[in-house]
Structures are given as C-alpha cells and as structure tokens.
C-alpha angles and dihedrals in degrees: 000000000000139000091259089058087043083065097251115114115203091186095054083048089054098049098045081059093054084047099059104033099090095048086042091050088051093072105041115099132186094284089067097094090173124001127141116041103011123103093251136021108252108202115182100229096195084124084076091064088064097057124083096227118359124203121183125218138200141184141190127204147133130202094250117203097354087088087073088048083062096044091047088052096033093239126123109149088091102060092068094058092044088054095059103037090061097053085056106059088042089055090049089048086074104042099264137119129219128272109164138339130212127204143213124199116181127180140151091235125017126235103189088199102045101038094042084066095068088051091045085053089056091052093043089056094030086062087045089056101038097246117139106226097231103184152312160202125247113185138192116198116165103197098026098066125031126248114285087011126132142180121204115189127155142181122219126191124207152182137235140161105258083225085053096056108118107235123206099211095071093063103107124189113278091038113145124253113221116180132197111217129254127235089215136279087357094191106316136087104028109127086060088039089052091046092049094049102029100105095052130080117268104195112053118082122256126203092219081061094047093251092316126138108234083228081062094046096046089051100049109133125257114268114234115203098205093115087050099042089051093046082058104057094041086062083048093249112150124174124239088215135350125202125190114217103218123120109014100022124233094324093055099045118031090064093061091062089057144085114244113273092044141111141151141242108227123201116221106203097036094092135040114255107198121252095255090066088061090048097047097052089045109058093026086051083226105174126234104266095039090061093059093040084056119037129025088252090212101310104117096179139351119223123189134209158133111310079234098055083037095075099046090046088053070055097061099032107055089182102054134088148216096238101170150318133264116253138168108278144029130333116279134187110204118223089022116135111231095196126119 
C-alpha cells in the first residue's frame, strides 16, 4: 500500500504546481516577501503608513455550482476569473481595494492540466485587479469528492480609507438606484439554472442567445466593477451605499445595503436582463418572483446616491442605469408577478 494506491498522487500534485508558478509569479510585487513555496504568504503592508486611516477588508467566497457547469461543457480556465471577480466586487461593495488573494482547489482526483487552468484564471484576474496572488491549497480527497468533481473557493484581503467606507445609514427615501449590468449568472443560481436547462442541448447555438450556446452564457464570467467604480471616484463620485447582487438576487442583497426601514422601488424594464434568464424561467416554469430571489437578473451591482449625483454618474457610466428609487418599506420589483 502506498499513497498512489490510496488514491492520492504526489507526482500530479507536483506537476500542477509546475503548471501554475509562472502565472502565479506574474502577479507577485515587491511587497510579496514569501509566497510560493513557504508555509505562509508574507505581504509588506507599508502602503498602509501612507493612508490616513487604513482599514483592512476581507472576503470569503467560491463559484458554487458553476464548477459542474465546466465540467458538463470541459471548460475550467473561466472560474478563476469568476472567483475573483466576485471577491472584488464584494470587496468594492464596502468601500475597500484589493491587496492579495488565496485560493482552494479541491478535487477527488487531480488533473494537473485541466485544473491548472482554473488557478491560472485567478492569476490572470488577480493581475487585472490588482490583487498579488499570495498563496494557496490544492487538495486531493478520493471519497470525499466524486470522481471528475471539483471545489474552487478563495479569500481576498483588502484595503479602504476608513472615511471612504460607504455607510448605509445616509441613504434617505427618494435616493436614486443606479445599477451596473450583469454578464450574465456571474456565480450564482446554477443548480436551479442547470435543473431548468438540463434536458436541452448545450452545445449548439441558439438565435435567443445571440448565437450563443447556453453552455457559453452560463459560463460567462463573472463581471467585476473595479474600472467603474474607480471612474467614479476620480469624478468625486462616492456612493451613499453598494450592494453586490449575487446569492439571493435583488431581494437578498439590496437590503442589505440599507438602513432599516427602508426599502426600494425597483423598475423592471429599465435595464436589460440577459437572454439566459428568459430562457431559464421558460423551460424550468420558475415563476417571476423566484427568478429575481434567486439570480442577479441582470443587476451587477446596485449603487445609491443623491438623485443629484445619480444623474452625473449616469454621465460617467454609459452603461448604467437608473433602475429605481428608495422608499419606506420593503423591495419591490414593479411588474413582477408575486404569484406562486
């Protein structure tokens, strides 16, 4: 008995390694003191000295489901970017930058090509954010994962201005909702997504997905809002409150950005829902209300402000949109349909 026969592979291990250190490389700085290879990421924070008040920030998430969507279409490199994408704009959503990311792979058999290609998408968007990819865990565990299967989490840490933190409690009725569009799922949704869709082809092209394959559209990586968000601040534009539309929708999530109280009247038909969503509800018979419980439905990310600052960040943005208007109460979506 050996580890090999134990279902473990030492040498797949070490090659996957080989596979992702020069992407990983490509995003470390002078402020990585240790990072592949040593027992702990070691990132030099003097940055921090220059600020007025640093806070630092950190956030923890995976891409869910979506991993069996890759594996259905044999494709991986995009859920690395998804991941952390999505920490991003979590991070953004309070205020904060990023420093550093660290990533989890976890599979029942390692495939050092194929699964190098989900770690080579987090350096690839960790170099597009900014972020240093410090460090990571790659594990092999036969019997607690099936065959073929695999699980992609990571943490990101990063840095705001304690004065730059958005803060909920300034949002006042009859403040203006601006959204940033979706891509598409972004990394939420898809075990009802794959239940509604399961029983159509994936691979052929279809003309309500613009000749997209609904394999491509569901995987559509997750947009990060880092270049809007950054417009915005150098045309001292600063949200009142953010709120990322991930797990939940718009009725999980925007609450979250407001005092309580307070709710918002969203606008359906004032923004542009990709066509995946349609096609979802269609063949899974998911009923109004549940499609916006459940996916972003094309809302990214909410931003609110001032009716005033609304409209010049509409300026600077030419793809958002004024999606709706804070009230007392709860968040409703107009021209949804309640019913069951």
């Amino acid at each position: 008995m050996d580890y090999q026969r134990a279902g473990v592979s030492l040498e797949a291990g070490e090659a996957f390694v080989e596979a992702i250190k020069a992407g990983v490389l490509a995003t470390h700085t002078e402020e990585v003191l240790a990072g592949v290879g040593a027992f702990g990421g070691l990132f030099d924070a003097k940055r921090l000295a220059r600020m007025h008040h640093p806070v630092l920030a950190a956030t923890t998430d995976g891409v869910g489901t979506k991993t069996l969507v890759a594996e259905r279409v044999g494709r991986f490199d995009t859920l690395g970017e998804d991941l952390v994408h999505h920490a991003t704009n979590d991070l953004l959503a309070v205020g904060a930058k990023p420093l550093f990311f660290l990533d989890y792979l976890a599979t029942a058999r390692l495939e050092p090509d194929r699964h190098a290609e989900a770690v080579l998408g987090v350096a690839r968007a960790c170099q597009r954010v900014g972020a240093v990819l410090l460090g990571g865990e790659t594990a092999e565990m036969p019997g607690v994962y099936r065959e073929g299967a695999v699980d992609l989490v990571g943490t990101m840490v990063g840095i705001a201005e304690r004065e730059a933190i958005p803060d909920p409690s300034r949002v006042r009725e009859g403040d203006a909702v601006v959204a940033l569009p979706a891509s598409g799922l972004h990394t939420n949704g898809y075990s009802l997504a794959r239940k509604a869709l399961e029983g159509l082809d994936w691979d052929v092209p279809r003309d309500e997905l613009s000749g997209q394959t609904i394999g491509e559209a569901l995987l559509a990586v997750h947009r990060v809002y880092l270049d809007e968000i950054n417009r915005l601040e150098e045309a001292g534009l600063f949200p009142k409150s953010l709120a990322h539309i991930t797990g939940g929708g718009v009725y999980g999530n925007l609450p979250r950005a407001l005092p309580k109280g307070l709710g918002a009247r969203i606008r359906r038909g004032s923004w542009e829902e990709p066509a995946i969503f349609a096609l979802i509800q269609r063949h899974g018979e998911v009923a109004d209300r549940e499609m916006f419980r459940v996916f972003n439905m094309g809302l990214g990310m909410l931003l609110i402000f001032t009716p005033e600052e609304a409209q010049k960040a509409l300026a600077e943005l030419p793809e958002a949109r004024a999606v709706g208007t804070i009230a007392a109460g709860e968040v409703i979506v107009e021209g949804v349909d309640d019913a069951p």
